[in-house]
N, CA, C and O atoms as a MOPAC input file, in Angstrom:
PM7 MOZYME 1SCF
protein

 N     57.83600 1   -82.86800 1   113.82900 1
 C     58.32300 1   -81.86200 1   112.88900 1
 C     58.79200 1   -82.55900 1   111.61300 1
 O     58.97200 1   -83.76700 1   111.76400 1
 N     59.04300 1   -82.05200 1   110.33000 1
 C     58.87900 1   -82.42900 1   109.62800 1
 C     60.17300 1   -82.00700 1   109.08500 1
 O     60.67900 1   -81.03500 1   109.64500 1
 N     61.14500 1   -82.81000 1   107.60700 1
 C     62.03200 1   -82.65500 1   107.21300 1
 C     62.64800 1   -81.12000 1   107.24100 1
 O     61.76400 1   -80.47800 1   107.80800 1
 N     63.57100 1   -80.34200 1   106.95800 1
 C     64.01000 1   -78.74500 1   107.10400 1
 C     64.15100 1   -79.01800 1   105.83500 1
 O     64.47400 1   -80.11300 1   105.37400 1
 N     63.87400 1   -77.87400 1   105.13600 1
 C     64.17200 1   -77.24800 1   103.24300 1
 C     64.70700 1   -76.08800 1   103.40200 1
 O     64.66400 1   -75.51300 1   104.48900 1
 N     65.37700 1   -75.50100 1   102.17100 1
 C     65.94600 1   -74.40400 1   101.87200 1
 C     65.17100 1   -73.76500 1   100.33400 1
 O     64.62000 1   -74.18300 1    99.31600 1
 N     65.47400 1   -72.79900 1   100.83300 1
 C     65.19800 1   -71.84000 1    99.46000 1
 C     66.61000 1   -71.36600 1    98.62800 1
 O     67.50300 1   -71.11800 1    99.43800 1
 N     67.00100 1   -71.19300 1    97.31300 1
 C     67.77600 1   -70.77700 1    96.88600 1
 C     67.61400 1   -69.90200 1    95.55200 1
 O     66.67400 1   -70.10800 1    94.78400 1
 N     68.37300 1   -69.12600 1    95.36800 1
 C     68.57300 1   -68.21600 1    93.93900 1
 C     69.95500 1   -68.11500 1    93.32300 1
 O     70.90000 1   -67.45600 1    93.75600 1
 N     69.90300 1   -69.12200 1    91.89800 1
 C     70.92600 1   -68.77400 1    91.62600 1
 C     70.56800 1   -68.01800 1    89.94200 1
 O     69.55400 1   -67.59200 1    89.38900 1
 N     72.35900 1   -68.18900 1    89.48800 1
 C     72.37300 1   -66.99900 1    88.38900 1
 C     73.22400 1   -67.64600 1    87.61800 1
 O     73.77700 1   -68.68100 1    87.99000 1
 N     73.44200 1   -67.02500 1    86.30500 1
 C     74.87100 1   -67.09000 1    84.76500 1
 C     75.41300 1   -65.66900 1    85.91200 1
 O     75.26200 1   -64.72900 1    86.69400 1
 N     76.40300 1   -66.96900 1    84.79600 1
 C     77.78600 1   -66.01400 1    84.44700 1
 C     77.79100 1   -64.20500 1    84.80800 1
 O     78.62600 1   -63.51400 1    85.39200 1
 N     76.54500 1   -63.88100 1    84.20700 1
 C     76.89200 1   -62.70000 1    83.63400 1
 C     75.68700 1   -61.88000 1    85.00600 1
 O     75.52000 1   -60.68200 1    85.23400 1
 N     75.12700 1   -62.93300 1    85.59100 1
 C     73.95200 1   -62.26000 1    86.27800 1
 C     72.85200 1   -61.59400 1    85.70600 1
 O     72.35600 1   -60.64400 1    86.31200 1
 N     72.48700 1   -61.89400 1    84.82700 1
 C     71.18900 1   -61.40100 1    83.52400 1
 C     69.85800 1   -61.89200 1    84.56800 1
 O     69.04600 1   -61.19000 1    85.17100 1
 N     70.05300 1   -63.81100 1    84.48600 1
 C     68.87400 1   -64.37300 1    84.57400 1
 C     68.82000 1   -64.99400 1    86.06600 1
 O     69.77700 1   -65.73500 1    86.28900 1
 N     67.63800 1   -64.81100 1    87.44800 1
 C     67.57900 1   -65.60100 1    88.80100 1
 C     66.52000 1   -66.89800 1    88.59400 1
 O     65.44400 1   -67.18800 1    88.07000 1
 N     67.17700 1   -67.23600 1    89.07100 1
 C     66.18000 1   -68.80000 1    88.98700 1
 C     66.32400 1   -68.66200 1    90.22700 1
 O     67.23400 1   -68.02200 1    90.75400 1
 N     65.00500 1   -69.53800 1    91.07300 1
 C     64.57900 1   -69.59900 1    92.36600 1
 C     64.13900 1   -71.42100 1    92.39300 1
 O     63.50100 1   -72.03200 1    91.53600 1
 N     64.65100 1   -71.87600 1    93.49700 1
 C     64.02600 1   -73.00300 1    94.00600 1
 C     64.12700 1   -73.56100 1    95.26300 1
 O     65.16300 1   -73.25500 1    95.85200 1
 N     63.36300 1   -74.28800 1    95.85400 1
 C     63.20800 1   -75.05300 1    96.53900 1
 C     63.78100 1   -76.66800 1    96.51100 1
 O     63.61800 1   -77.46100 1    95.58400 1
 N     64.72500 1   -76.99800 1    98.20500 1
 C     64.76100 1   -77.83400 1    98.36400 1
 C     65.05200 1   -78.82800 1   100.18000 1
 O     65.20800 1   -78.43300 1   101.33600 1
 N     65.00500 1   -79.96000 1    99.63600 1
 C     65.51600 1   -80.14800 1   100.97400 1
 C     66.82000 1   -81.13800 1   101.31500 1
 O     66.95000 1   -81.85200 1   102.31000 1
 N     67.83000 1   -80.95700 1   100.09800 1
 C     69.19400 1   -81.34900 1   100.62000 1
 C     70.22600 1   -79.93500 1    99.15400 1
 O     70.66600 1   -80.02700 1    98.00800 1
 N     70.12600 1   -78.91900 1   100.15600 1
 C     70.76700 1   -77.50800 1    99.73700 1
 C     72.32900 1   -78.00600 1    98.66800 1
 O     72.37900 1   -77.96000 1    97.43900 1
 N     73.26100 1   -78.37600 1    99.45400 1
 C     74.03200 1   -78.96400 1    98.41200 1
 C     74.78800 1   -79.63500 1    97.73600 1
 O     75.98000 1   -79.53600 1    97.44700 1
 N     73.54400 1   -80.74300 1    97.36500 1
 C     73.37400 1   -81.91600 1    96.32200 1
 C     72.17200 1   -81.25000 1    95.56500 1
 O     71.83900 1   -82.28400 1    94.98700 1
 N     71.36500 1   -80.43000 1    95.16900 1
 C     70.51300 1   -79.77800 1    94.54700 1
 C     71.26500 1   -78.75800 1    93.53500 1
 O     70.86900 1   -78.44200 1    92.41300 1
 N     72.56200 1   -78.27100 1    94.25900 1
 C     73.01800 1   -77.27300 1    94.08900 1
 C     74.07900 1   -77.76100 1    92.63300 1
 O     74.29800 1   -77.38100 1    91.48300 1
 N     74.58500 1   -79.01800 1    93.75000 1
 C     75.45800 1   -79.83600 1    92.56600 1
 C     75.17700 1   -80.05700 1    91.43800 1
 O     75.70900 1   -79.70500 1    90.38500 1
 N     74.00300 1   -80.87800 1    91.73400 1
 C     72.77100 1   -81.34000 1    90.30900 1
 C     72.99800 1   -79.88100 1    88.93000 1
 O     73.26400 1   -79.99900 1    87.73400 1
 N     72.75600 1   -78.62200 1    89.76200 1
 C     72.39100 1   -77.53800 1    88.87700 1
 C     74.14400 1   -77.44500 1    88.11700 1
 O     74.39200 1   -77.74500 1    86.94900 1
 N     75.34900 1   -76.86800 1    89.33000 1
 C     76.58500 1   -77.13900 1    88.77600 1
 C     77.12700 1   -78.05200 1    87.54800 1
 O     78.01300 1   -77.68200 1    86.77800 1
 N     76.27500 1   -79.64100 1    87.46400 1
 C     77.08100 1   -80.48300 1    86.58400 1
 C     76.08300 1   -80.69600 1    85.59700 1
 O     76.03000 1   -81.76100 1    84.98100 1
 N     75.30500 1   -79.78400 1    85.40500 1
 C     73.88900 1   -80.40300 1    84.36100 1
 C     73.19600 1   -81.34300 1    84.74200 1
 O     72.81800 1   -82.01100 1    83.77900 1
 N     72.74300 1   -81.82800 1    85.98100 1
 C     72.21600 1   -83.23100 1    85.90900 1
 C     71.42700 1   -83.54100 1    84.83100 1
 O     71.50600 1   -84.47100 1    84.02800 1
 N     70.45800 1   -82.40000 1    84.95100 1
 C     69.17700 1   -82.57400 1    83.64400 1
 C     69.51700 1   -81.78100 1    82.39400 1
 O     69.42000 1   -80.55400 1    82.39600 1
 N     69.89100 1   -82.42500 1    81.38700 1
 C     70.70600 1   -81.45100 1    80.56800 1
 C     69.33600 1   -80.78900 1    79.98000 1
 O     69.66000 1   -79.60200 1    79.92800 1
 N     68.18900 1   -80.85600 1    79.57600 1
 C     67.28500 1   -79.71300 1    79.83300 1
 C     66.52100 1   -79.07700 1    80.36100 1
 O     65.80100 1   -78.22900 1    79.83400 1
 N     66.55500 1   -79.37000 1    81.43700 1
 C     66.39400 1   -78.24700 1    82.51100 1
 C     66.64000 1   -76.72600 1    81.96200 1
 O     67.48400 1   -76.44000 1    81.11200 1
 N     65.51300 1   -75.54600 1    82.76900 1
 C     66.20100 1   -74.12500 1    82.56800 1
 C     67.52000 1   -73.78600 1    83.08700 1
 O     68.24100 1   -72.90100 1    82.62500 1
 N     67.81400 1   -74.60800 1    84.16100 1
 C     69.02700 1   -74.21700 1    84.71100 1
 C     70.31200 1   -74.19000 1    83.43500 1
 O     71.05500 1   -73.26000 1    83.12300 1
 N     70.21500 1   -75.70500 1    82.82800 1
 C     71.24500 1   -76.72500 1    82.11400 1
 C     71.16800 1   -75.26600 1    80.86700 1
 O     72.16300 1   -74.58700 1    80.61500 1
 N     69.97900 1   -75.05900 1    80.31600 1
 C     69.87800 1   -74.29500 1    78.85900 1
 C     70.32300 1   -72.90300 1    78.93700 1
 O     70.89700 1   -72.33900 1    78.00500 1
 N     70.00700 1   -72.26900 1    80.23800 1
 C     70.60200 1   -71.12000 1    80.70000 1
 C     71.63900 1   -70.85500 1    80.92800 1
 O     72.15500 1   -69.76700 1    80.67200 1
 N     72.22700 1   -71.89300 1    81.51500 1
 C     73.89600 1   -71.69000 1    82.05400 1
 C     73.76300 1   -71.45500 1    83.34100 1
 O     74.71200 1   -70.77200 1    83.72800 1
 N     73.05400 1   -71.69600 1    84.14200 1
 C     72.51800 1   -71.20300 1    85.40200 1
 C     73.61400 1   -72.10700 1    86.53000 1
 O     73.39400 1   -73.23800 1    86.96300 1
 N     74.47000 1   -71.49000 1    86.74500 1
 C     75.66200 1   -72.33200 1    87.92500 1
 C     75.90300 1   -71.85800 1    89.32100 1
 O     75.89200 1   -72.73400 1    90.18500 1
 N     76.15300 1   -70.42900 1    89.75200 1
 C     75.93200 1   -69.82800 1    90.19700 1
 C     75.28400 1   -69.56200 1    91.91000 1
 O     74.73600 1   -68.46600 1    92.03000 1
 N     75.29600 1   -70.16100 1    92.78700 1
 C     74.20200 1   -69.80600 1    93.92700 1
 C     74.37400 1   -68.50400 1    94.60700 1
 O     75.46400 1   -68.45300 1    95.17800 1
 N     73.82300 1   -67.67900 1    94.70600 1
 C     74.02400 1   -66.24000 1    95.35700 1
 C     73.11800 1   -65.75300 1    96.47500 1
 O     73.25100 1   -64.69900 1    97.09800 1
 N     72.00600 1   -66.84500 1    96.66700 1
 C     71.12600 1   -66.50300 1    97.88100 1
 C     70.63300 1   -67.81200 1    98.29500 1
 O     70.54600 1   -68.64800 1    97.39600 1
 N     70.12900 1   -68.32800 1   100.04100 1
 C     69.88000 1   -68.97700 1   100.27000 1
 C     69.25800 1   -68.37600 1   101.28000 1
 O     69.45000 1   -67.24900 1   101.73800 1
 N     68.16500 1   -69.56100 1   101.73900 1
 C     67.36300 1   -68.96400 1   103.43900 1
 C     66.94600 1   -70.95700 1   103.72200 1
 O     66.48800 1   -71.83500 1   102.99100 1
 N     67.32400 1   -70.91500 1   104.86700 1
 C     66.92600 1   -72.22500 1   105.52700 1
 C     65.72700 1   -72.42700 1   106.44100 1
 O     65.34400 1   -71.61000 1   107.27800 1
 N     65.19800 1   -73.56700 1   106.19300 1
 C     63.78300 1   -73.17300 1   107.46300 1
 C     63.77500 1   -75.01700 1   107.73300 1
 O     64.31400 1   -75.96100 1   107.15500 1
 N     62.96600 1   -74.89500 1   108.78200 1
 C     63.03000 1   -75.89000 1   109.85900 1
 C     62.06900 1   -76.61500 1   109.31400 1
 O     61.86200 1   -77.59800 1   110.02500 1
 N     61.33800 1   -76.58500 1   108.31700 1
 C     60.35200 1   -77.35300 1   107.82900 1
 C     60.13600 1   -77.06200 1   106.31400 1
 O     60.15000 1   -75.92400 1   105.84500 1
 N     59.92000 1   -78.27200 1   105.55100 1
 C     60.01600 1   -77.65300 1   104.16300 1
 C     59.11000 1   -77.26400 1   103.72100 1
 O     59.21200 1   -76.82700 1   102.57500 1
 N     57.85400 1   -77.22500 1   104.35400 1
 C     56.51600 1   -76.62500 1   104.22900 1
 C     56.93700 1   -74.78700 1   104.09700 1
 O     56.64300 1   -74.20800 1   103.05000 1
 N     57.54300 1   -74.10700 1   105.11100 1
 C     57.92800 1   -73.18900 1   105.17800 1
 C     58.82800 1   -72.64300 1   104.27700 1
 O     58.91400 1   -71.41500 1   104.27200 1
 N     59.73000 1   -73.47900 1   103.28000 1
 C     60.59600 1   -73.36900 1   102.31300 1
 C     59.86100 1   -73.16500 1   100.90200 1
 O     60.24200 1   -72.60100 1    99.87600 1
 N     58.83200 1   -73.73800 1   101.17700 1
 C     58.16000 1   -74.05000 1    99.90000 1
 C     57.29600 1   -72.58300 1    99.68000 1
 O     57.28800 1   -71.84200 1    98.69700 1
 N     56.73900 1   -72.49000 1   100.68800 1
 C     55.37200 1   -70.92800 1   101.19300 1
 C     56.66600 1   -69.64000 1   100.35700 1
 O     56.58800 1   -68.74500 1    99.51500 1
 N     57.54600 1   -70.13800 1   101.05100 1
 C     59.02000 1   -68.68200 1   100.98900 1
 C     59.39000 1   -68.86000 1    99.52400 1
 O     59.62400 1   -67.77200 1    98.99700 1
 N     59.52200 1   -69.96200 1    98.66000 1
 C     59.61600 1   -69.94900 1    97.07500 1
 C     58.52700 1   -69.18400 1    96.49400 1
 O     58.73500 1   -68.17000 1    95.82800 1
 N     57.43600 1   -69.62100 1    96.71800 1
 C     56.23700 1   -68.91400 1    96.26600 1
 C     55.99800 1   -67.48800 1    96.33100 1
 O     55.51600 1   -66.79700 1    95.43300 1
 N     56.36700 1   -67.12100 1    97.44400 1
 C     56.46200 1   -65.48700 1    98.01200 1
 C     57.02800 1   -64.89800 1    96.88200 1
 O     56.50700 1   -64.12600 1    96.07800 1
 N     58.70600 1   -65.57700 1    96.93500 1
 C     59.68700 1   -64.76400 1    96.30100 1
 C     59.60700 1   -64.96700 1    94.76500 1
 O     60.21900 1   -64.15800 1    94.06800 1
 N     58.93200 1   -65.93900 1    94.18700 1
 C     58.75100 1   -65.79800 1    92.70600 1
 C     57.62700 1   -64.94300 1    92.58900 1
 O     57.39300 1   -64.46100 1    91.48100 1
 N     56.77000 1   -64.63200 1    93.71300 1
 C     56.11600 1   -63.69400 1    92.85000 1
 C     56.12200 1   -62.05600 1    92.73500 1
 O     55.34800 1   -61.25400 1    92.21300 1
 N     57.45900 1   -61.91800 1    93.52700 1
 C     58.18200 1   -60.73300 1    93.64900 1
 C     58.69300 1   -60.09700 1    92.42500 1
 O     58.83000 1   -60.63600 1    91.32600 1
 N     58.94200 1   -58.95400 1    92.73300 1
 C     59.93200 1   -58.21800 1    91.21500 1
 C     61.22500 1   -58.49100 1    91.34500 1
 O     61.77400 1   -58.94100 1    92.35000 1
 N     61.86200 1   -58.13200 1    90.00500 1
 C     63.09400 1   -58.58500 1    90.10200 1
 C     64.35800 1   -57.88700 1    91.21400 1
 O     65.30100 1   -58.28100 1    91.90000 1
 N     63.56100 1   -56.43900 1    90.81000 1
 C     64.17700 1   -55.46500 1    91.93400 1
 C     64.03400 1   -55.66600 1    93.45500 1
 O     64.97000 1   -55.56200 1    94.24800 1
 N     62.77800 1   -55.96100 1    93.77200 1
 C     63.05200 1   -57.48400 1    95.48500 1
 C     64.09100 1   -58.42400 1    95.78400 1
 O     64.56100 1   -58.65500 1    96.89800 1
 N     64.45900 1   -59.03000 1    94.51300 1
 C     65.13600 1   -60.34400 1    94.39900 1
 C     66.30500 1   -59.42100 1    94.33200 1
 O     66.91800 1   -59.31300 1    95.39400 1
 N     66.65000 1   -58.88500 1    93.54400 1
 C     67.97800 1   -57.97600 1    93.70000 1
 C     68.29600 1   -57.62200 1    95.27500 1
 O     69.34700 1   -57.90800 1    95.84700 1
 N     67.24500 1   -56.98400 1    95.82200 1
 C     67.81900 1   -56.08000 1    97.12700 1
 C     68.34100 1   -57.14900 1    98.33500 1
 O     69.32200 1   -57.15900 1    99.07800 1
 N     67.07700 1   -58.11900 1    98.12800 1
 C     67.55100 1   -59.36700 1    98.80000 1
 C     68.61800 1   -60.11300 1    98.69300 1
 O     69.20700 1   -60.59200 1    99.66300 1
 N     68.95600 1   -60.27100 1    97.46800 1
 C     70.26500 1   -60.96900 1    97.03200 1
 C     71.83100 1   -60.07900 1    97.89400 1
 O     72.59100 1   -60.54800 1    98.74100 1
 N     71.83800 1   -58.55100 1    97.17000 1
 C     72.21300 1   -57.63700 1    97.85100 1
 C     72.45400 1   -57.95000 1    99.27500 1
 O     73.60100 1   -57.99100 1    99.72000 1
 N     71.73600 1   -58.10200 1    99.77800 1
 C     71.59600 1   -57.81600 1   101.30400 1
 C     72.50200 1   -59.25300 1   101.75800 1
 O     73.43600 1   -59.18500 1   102.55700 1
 N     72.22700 1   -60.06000 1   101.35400 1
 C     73.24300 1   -60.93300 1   101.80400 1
 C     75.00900 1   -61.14800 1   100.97400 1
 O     75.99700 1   -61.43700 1   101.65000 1
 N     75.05300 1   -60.96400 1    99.67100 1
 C     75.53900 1   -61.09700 1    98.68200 1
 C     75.82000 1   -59.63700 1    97.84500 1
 O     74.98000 1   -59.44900 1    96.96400 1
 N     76.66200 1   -58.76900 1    97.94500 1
 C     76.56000 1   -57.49500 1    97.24700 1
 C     77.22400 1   -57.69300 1    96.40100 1
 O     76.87800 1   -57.13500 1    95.36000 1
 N     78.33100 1   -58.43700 1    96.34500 1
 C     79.48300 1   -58.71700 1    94.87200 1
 C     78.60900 1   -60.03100 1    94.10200 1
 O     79.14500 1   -60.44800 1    93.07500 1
 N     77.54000 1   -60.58900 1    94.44800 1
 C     76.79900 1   -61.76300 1    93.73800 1
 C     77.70100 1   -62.97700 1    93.43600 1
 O     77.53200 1   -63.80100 1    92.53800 1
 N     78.58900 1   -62.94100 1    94.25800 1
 C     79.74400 1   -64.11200 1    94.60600 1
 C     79.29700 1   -65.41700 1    94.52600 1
 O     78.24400 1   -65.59900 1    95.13700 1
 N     79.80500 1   -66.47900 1    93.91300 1
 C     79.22400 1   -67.83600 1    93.84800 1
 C     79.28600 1   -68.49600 1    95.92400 1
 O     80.21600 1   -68.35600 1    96.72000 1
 N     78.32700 1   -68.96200 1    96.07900 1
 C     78.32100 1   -69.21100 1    97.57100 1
 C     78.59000 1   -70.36100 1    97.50600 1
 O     79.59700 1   -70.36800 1    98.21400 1
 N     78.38800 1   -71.85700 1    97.03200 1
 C     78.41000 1   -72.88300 1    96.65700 1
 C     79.75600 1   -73.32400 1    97.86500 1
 O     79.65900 1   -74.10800 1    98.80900 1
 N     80.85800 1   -72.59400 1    97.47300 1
 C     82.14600 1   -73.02500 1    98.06600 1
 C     82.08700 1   -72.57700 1    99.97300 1
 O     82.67500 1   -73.09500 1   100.92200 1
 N     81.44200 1   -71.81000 1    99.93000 1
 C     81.19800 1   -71.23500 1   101.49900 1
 C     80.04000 1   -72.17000 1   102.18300 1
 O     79.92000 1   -71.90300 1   103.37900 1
 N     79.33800 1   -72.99000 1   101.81800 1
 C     78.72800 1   -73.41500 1   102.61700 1
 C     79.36300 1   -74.66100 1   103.74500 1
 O     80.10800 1   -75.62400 1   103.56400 1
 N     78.90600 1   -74.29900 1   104.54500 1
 C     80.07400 1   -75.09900 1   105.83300 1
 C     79.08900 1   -76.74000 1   106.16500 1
 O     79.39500 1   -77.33800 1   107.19600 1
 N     78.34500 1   -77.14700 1   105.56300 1
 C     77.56700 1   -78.32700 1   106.04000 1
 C     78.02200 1   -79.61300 1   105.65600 1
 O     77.41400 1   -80.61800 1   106.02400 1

């Protein structure tokens, strides 16, 4: 079996803009986005800090298939989904127990 990846969606401030990505160490990826690693990055230019959705899978092959899915979804998908785990769009960052 092969390394486990995660999928994530985060957001600004204001919840306008979702960025979606893929990875396979959830959060130190997450951090990276938090402190600017790449100061131009979309994340860095956006303001994108935020994590409000995540899904974990046992292989990052499967993480990667599940990014693809969900970017090519509407925004109103990504909403209901977000929703469904996340209804106040609460920063999760601090809740993750790993």
């Amino acid at each position: 079996m092969g390394k486990g990846g995660s999928i994530y969606m985060m957001t600004n401030e204001f919840n306008t803009v979702i960025y979606i990505g893929v990875t396979s160490d959830l959060l130190s990826r997450i951090s990276e986005h938090k402190n600017k690693k790449y100061l131009g990055s979309f994340t860095s230019r956006y303001k994108i800090s935020k994590l409000i959705y995540y899904e974990t899978f046992h292989d990052i092959e499967e993480a990667i298939a599940r990014e693809k899915q969900l970017k090519g979804g509407s925004r109103k998908k990504k909403v209901a989904l977000i929703e469904s785990m996340n209804p106040k769009w609460e920063d999760l960052y601090d809740k993750l127990d790993w």
